[in-house]
N, C-alpha and C positions, 0 to 999 in steps of 0.2 A: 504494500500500500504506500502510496503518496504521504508525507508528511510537509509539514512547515516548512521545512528545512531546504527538501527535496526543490529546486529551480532552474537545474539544467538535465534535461531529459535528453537521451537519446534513442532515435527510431531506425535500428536497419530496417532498409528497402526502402524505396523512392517507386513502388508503384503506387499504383492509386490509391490502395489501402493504408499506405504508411504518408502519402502526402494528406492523405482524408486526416488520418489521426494527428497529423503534427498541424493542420489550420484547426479541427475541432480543440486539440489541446490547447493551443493560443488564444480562441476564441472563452475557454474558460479560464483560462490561468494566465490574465497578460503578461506579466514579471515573468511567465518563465523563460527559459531559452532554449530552443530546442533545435538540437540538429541531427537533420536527415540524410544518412548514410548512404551512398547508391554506387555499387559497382560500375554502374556503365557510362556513358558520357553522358547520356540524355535519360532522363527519368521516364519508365514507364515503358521499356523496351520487351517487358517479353509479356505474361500473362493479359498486363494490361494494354500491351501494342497490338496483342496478336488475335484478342476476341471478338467476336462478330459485328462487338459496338451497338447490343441490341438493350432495348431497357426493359429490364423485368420486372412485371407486378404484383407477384407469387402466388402463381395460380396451383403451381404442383405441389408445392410444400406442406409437408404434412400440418395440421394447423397446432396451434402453440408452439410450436418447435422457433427455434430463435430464427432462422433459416425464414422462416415466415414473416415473423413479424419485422426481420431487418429490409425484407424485402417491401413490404406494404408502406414503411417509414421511408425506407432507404427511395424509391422513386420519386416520392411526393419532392422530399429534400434535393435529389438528382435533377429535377425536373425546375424546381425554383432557380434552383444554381444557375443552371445554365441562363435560365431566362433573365436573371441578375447579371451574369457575366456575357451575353450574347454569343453564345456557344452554341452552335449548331444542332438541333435534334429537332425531335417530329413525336409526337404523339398519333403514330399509325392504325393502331391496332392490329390484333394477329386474328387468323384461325386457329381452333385445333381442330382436327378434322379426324371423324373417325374412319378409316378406310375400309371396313364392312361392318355388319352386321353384329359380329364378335366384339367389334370394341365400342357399340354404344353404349354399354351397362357401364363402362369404364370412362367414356367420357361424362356418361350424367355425374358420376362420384365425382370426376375431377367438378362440373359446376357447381358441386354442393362443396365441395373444400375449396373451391374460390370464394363462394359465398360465407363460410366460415372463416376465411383469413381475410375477410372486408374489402373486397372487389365490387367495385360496384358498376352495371350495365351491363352486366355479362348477358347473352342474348343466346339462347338456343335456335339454332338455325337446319331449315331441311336444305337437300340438296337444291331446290330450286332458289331458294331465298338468296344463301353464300353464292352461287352460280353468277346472281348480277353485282359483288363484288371482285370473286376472283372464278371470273368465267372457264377458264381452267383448269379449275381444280375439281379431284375424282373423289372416292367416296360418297358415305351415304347419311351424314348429316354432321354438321360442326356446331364449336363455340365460340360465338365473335367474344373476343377479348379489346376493348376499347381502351384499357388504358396503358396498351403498351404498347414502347419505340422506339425508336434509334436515336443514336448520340454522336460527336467526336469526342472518342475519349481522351484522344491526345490533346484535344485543346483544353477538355476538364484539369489532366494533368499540369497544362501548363498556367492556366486559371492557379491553380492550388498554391502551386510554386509560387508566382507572383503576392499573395494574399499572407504565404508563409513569412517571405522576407518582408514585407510590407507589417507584419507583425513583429519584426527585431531576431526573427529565428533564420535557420540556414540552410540550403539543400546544399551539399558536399557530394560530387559527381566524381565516377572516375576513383571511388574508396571504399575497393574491397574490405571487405571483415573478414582478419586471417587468425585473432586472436581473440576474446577476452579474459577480461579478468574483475574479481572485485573486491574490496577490500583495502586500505589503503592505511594510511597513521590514526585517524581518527574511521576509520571502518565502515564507510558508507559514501563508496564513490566505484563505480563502474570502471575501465580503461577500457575502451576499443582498441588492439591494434589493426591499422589499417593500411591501405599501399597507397596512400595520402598521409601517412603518419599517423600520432595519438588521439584522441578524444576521449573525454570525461564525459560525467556526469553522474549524479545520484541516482537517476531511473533508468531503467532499459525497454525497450518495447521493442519486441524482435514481429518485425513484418515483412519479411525475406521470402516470403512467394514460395516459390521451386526451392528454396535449398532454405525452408523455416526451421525444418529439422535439426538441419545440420549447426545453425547458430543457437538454438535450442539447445547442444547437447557442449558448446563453442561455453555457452553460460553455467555449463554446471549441471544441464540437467540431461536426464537420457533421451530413448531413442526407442523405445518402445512403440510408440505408433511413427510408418515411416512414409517419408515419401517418394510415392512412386509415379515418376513421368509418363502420361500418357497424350501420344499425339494424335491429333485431330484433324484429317489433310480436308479443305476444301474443293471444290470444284467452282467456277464463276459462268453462270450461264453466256451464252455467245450476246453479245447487243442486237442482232438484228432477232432474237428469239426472247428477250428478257420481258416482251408483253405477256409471255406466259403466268408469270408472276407479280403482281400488283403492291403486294402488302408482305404480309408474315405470314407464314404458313407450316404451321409446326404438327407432327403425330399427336395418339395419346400415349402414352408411356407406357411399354408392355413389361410385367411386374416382374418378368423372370430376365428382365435385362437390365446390369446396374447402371446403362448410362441413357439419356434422353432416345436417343436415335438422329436421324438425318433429318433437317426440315430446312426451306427457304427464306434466307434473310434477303431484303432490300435493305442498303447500303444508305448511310446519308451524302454520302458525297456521288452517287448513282453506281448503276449496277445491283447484280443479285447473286447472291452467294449461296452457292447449295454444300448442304453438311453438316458437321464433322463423322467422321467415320471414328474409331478410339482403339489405336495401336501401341503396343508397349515403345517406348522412344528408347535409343540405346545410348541417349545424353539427358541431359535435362535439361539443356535447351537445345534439342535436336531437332530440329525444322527441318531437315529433310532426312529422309531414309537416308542415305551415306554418311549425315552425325553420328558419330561414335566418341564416345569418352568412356576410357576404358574405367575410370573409378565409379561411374555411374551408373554402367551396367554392372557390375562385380558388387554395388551396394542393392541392386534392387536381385540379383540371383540369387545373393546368399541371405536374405530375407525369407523365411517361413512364409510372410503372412501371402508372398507375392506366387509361391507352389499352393499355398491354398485355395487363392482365387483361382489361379490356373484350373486347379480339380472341380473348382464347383461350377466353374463357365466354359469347361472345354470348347463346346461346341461354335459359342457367341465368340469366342477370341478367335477359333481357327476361321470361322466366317469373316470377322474384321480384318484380318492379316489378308485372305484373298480382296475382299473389296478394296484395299489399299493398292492394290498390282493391278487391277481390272474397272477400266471405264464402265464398261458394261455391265458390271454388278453392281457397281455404283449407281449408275443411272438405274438400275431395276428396281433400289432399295426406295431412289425417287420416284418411281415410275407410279409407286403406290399413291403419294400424295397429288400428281401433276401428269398424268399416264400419257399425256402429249409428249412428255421429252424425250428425246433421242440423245444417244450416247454422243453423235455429233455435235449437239448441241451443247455440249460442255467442253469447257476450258480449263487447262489445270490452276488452283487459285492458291492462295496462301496456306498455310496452316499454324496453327496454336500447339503448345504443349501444357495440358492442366497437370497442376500440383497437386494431385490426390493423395490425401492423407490416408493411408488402408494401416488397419488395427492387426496384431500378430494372428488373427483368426481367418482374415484374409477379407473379413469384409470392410467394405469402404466407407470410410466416414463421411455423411451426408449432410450434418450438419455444420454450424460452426464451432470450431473446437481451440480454446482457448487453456493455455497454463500457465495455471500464476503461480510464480515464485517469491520469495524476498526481494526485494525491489526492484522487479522484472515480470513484464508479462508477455507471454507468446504466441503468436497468432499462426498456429499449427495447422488451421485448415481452413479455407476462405476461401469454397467454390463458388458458382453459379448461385444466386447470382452478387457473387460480392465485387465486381464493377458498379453496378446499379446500387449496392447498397451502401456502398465505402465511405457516405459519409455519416449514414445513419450506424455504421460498424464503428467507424470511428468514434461519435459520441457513446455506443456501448464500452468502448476501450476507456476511455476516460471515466466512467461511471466505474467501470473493475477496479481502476486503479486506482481512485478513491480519493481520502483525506484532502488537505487543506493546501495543495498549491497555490501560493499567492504572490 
């Protein structure tokens, strides 16, 4: 916990999470000083460079779960911001669209747990209704979701940064975290070593994304839940075909697959993004299939929890590993949502790698998952959708970490 004392904090990562929390910390603690640590040159390069840039309004989340409620706060606040700082986004709305018969029992659940996490306008729609907005689209009955959209997240990012220094605090670029330590003459001060040099402070706040773990275990504390890279390859529909796709166009989540599925983003700056597919990465920032870092793979093979998953998803992994090598599976998997598209019709597109936090058991932690220490706290697991929520996560980080910064 935060005490009197405590007035220079520090936040490894410089993505949106750890910029969210160091303008939220400023915002309540002006005297403090706080500086944001970032490996790379430009803040905001991998998790938060590389995601769809789509804004969620937590329609899947199971309801109570914090995942939920950061999502419902975390928009609203997303969505101000931008309109304060003239930041690019859209309020689009999405489909989910059920593609037969079998998964309408499943999509009425998902409108009753929108309705339970505080959505409001969700519209059940037949096929003919959706039809006159995304004419398109296959399946046999959806659920207009109105309050969800697209953003730049890089200009949020660079919004934050501005607002940071503008508050007396620092982003520090280009300063890996190879050390810490705590403890000092009078016993209550942090040292980061860095390849920028030292930094201090009395608090620590580890928001290091992809490698949260690893500064996690940098501070003293273990390794039990780990994480494990997994990439996401897109495809970009051709321009002279992207009338296929109007808005957002997402499945409903099938229960025996741990991760969303493939669905259609519109882009805010144009275009439309079909995907993510979710293959083991052999880096952790491995964006393409030829990334290899051999400490990366050797930390995720000798992990228990990562042969467990293997065992309980055989099938779902060996299918993702082929749709990564084949247009044409690719497209089939879309074929279900938009059954006009042809494998022609796509271009290869970017990809993301998430930081998935999985437990020694092998399952995946879906929530957000937080460890607090003596005066340190760790931001172990910040999926989906913690872009959109970062700065309602941030003011939960600030409420953990408690007492009287003044």
């Amino acid at each position: 916990m935060m005490n009197e004392d405590m007035q220079r904090v520090l936040i490894v990562g410089g993505g949106i999470i750890g910029l969210a929390t160091a303008f939220r910390l400023g915002q309540k603690y002006p005297k403090a000083r706080i500086t944001v640590l970032e490996k790379e040159s430009v803040v905001g390069q991998h998790q938060t460079g590389h995601n769809s840039g789509v804004l969620h309004c937590g329609l899947y989340y199971k309801p109570g779960s914090l995942k939920a409620r950061m999502a419902v706060e975390g928009i609203r606040e997303m969505t101000r911001f931008c309109e304060e700082n003239q930041i690019p986004h859209e309020i689009c709305g999405k489909l989910v669209l059920a593609a037969n018969e079998e998964e309408v029992p499943r999509l009425r659940d998902l409108e009753k747990r929108g309705k339970e996490n505080g959505l409001e306008g969700l519209v059940w729609m037949t096929r003919e209704m959706y039809r006159e907005i995304e004419p398109h689209a296959g399946g046999v009955a959806a659920l207009r979701v109105p309050q969800e959209g697209i953003v730049d997240y890089a200009s949020v990012c660079a919004a934050l940064v501005k607002k940071i220094e503008q508050q007396g605090s620092r982003v520090v670029t280009g300063a890996r975290v190879v050390g810490l330590k705590t403890g000092t003459s009078s016993g209550s001060e942090w040292t980061a070593k860095t390849t920028e040099g030292e930094f201090h402070g009395e608090f620590l706040i580890n928001c290091a994304g992809l490698h949260s773990d690893r500064i996690a275990e940098l501070g003293g504390g273990g390794r039990e839940v780990r994480i494990v890279p997994f990439r996401g390859e897109y495809y970009k529909i051709r321009e002279d075909r992207q009338t296929l796709v109007r808005h957002l166009i997402y499945p409903v989540p099938d229960p025996g697959f741990p991760f969303l599925g493939v669905h259609f983003t519109r882009m805010i700056h144009g275009g439309v993004e079909a995907g993510p597919n979710a293959v083991l990465a052999f880096s952790r920032e491995g964006y393409k299939k030829t990334d290899f870092r051999a400490a990366d793979l050797w930390d995720a093979i000798t992990y228990a929890g990562l042969w467990r998953f293997l065992q309980k998803y055989p099938r779902m992994c060996f299918d993702e590993l082929r749709r990564s090598f084949s247009r044409d599976l690719f497209c089939k998997s879309l074929q279900r949502l938009v059954p006009e598209l042809q494998p022609e019709d796509l271009v290869e597109g970017g990809s993301g790698v998430r930081a998935q936090a999985m437990a020694p058991s092998g399952e995946l932690l879906q929530d957000f998952h937080f460890v607090e220490r003596e005066r340190a706290l760790h931001v172990v697991n910040a999926p989906s959708p913690g872009a959109t929520a970062s700065l309602a996560i941030g003011g939960e980080i600030v409420r953990r970490c408690g007492g009287g910064l003044a």
